[in-house]
C-alpha positions in Angstrom: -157.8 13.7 9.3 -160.4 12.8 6.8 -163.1 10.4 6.6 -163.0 9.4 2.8 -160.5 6.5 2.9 -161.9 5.7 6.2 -165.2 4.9 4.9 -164.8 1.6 3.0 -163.5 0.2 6.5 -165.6 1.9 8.7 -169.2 1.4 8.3 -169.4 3.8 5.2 -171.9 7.6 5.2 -174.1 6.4 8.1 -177.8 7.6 7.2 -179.3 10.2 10.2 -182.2 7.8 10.5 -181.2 5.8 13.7 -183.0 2.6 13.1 -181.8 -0.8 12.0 -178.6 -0.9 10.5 -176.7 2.2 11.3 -177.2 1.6 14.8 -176.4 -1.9 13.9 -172.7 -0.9 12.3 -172.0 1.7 14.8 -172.4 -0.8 17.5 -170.3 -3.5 15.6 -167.4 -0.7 15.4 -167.6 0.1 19.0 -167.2 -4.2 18.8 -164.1 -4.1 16.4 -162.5 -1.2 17.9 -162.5 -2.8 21.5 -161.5 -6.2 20.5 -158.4 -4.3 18.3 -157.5 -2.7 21.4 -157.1 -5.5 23.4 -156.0 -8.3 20.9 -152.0 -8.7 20.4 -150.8 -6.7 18.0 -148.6 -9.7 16.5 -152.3 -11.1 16.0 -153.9 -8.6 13.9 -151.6 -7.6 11.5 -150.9 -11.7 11.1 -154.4 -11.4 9.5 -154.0 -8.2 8.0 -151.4 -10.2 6.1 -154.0 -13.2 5.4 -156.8 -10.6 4.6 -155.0 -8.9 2.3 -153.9 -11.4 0.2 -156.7 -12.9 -0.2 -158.3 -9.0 -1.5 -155.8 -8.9 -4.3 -156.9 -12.5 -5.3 -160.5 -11.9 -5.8 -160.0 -8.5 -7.3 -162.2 -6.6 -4.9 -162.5 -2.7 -5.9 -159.9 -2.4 -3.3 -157.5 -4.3 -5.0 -158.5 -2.8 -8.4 -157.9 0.6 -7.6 -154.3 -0.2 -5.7 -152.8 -1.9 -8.9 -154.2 0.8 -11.3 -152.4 3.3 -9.3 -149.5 1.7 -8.7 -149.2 0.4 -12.4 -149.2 4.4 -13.3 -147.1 5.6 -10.4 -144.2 2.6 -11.1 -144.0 3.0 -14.5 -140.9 0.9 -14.4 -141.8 -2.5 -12.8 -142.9 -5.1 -14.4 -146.4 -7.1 -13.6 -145.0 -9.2 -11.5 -143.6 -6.9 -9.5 -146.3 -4.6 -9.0 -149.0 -7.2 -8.0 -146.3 -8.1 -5.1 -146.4 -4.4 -4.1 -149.9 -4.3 -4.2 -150.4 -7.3 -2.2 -148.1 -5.5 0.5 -150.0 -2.1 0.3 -153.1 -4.2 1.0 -152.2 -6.0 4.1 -150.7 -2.8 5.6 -153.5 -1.2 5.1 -155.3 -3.6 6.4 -153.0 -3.4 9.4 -154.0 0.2 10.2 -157.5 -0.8 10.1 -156.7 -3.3 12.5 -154.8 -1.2 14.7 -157.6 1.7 15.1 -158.6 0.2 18.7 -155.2 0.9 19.8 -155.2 4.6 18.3 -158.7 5.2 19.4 -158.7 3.8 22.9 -155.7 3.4 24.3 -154.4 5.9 26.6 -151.9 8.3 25.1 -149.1 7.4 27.5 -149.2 4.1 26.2 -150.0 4.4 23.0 -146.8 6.4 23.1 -144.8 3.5 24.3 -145.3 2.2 21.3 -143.3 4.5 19.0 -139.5 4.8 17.7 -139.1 8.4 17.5 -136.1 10.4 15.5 -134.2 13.2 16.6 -136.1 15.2 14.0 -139.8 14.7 16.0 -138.2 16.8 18.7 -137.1 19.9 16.8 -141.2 19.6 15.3 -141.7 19.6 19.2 -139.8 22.7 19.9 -140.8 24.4 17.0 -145.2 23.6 18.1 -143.6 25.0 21.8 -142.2 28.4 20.0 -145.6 30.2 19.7 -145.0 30.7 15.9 -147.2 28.2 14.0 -146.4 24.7 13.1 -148.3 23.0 9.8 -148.2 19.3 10.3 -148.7 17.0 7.4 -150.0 13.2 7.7 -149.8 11.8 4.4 -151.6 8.1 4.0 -148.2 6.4 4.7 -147.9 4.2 7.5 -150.0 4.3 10.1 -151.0 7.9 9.8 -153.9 7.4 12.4 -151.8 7.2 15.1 -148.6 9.4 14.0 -151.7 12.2 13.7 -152.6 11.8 17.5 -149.8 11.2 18.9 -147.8 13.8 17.8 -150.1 16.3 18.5 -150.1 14.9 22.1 -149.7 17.6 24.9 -150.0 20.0 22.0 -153.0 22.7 21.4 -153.5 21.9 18.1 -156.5 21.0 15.7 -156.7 18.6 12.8 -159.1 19.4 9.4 -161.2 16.3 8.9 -164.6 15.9 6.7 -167.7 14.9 9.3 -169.4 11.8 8.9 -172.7 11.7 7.8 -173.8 10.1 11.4 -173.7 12.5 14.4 -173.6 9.2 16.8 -170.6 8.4 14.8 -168.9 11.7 14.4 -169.4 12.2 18.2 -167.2 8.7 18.7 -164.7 10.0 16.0 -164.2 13.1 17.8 -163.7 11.7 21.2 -161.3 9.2 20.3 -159.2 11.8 18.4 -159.7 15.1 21.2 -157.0 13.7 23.2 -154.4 15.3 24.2 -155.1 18.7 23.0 -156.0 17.7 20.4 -159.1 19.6 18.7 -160.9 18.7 15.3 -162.0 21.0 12.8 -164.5 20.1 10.5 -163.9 20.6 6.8 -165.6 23.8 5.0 -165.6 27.8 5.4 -166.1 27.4 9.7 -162.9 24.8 10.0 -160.6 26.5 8.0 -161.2 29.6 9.9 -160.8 27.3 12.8 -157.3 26.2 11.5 -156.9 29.9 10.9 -156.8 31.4 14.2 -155.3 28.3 16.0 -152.2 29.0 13.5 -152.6 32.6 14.3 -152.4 31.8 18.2 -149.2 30.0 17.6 -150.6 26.5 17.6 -150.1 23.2 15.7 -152.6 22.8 12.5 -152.6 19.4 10.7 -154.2 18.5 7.2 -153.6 15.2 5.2 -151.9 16.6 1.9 -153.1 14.0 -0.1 -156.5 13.9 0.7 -158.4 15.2 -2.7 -160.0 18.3 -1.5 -163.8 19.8 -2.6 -164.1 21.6 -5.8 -162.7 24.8 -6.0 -160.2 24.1 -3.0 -158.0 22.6 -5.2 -155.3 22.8 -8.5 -153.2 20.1 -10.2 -150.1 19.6 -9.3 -147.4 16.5 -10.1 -147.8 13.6 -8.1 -145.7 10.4 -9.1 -145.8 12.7 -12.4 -149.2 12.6 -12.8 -151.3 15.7 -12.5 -153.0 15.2 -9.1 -155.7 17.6 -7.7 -154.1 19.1 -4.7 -155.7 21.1 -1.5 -154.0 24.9 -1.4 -155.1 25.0 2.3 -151.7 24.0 3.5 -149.7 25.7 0.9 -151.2 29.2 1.3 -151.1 28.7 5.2 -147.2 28.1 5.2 -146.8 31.9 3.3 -147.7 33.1 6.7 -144.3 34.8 8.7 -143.3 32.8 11.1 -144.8 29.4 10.3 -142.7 26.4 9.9 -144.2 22.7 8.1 -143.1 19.5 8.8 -144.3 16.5 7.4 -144.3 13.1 8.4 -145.3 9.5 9.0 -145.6 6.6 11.6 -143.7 3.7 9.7 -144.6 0.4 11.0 -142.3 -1.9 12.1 -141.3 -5.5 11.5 -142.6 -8.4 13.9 -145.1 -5.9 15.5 -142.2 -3.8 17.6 -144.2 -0.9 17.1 -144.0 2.3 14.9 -141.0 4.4 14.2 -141.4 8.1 13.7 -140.2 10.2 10.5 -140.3 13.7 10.2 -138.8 16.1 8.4 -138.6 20.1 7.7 -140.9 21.5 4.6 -140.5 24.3 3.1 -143.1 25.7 0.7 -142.6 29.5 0.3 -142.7 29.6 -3.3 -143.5 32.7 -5.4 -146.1 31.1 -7.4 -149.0 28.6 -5.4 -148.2 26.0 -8.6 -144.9 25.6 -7.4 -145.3 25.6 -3.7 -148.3 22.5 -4.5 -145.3 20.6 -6.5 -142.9 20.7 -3.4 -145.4 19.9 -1.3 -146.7 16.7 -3.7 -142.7 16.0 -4.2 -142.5 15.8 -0.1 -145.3 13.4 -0.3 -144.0 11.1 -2.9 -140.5 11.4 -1.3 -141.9 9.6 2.0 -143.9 7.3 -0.1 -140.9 5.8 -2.0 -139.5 5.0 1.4 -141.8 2.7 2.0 -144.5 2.3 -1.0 -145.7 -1.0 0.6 -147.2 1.2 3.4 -148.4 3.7 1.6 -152.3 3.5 1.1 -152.7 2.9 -2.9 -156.5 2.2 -2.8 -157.0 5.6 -2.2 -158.4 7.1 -5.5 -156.1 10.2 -5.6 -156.1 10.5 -9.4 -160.3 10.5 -9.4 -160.0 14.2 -10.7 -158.5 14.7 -14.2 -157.7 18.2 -15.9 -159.8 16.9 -19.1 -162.2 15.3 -16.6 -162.1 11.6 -18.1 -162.6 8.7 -15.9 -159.7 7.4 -14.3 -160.4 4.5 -12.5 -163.9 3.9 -14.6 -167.4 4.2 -14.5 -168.9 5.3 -10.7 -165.0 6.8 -9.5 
């Protein structure tokens, strides 16, 4: 799991220098996270729904990012309907903000009561028991927070995220994540050969697909049928013998019953890496046109363009 999305929510690259206000937000997380973990969830995703409303109305950067995306990806819908999705996307966005305390600080056993799973979640569950290597991908869709942590529950397995700028605040991340198994691996030449060997060892590795890698970890691939840059990490890694990907999401359900599970088989042996990154991007957008409203559209996953124009504008 990554922190780039995160950071708009989440106090942002925290400076080293530990006086004033990055102690200050780090502190008023620790606040958030504890009163999110205690609060009813009915609660906080009724003001997800007020909050995120009110973002689309004053056309926050938020907001402006969600309908440029969505105006490219649905083509087809008319302005109307498109500000109605986006006003959705927003509040369940929002919603997984809200509902970090409960993923970071809850005990796994109940955090687990929480979830609707499918039959599929426990072939993924023999499969990561089978020694041979299982590639789990977390697309931004639901709330892909918790589906990350809970399905690598009981599970050696480690996830690729990119370190905050704040050791105080990376050490939180990683304790609230290393549950369960669970082990993160930071982003660059030392976590992928952490990934690596954990796949090697017969373990669970998972990545976000959609996350926009670094330079030079990347190619464009269709997403939506737009050329999106794509990571190879996962695609080459799934070439290995043995290895089987599964991709997946944490859907959230209606009047706060919790979070049903989908997941589903991948395969992306493909002769040539461009194809392989196109079923892997088609997986993605497959899941997403389940439920678009949950899927997390202020993301800026078109910021890189083959001709390098702007996108989304000056500053993307």
């Amino acid at each position: 799991m990554t922190r780039s999305d995160n950071e708009k929510f989440q106090g942002g690259n925290f400076s080293e220098n530990t006086k004033g206000i990055p102690v200050i937000k780090l502190l008023f997380f620790r606040l958030f996270l504890a009163i999110g973990a205690r609060l009813p969830l009915s609660l906080l995703q009724a003001v997800a729904r007020c909050l995120g409303g009110l973002l689309l109305r004053i056309r926050c950067r938020a907001a402006e990012t969600t309908l440029r995306n969505l105006r490219t990806c649905f083509p087809e819908r008319d302005e109307d309907a498109v500000r109605k999705l986006a006003r959705a996307s927003l509040q369940h966005s929002l919603c997984a903000l809200f509902e970090m305390g409960r993923a970071w600080r809850w005990p796994l056993p109940k955090l687990q009561k929480l979830l609707r799973e499918s039959a599929e979640v426990a072939e993924f569950r023999r499969a990561a028991q089978s020694g041979s290597g299982v590639i789990l991908l977390a697309p931004h869709l639901g709330n892909w927070e918790i589906f990350g942590i809970s399905m690598c529950y009981g599970l050696p397995s480690s996830f690729l995220y990119a370190p905050p700028g704040s050791a105080a605040f990376d050490a939180l991340l990683r304790a609230s994540r290393e549950r369960g198994g669970l082990r993160m691996a930071a982003a660059g030449k030392a976590g992928v050969a952490q990934l690596t060997r954990a796949l090697g060892r017969g373990e669970v590795i998972g990545i976000l697909p959609d996350q926009v890698p670094a330079d030079g970890s990347g190619e464009f691939a269709p997403f939506f049928g737009e050329p999106a840059y794509t990571m190879t990490l996962a695609a080459r890694l799934a070439q290995r013998p043995g290895v089987r990907v599964f991709c997946g999401y944490a859907e959230r359900l209606p009047r706060a019953e919790g979070f049903r599970i989908h997941m589903g088989e991948l395969d992306l042996r493909r002769e040539r890496l461009s194809d392989s990154l196109a079923a892997m991007n088609r997986a993605v957008e497959d899941l997403a046109r389940q439920h678009p409203e949950q899927y997390q559209w202020e993301y800026k996953r078109f910021r890189r363009r083959p001709d390098g124009a702007e996108f989304y504008g000056a500053g993307s």
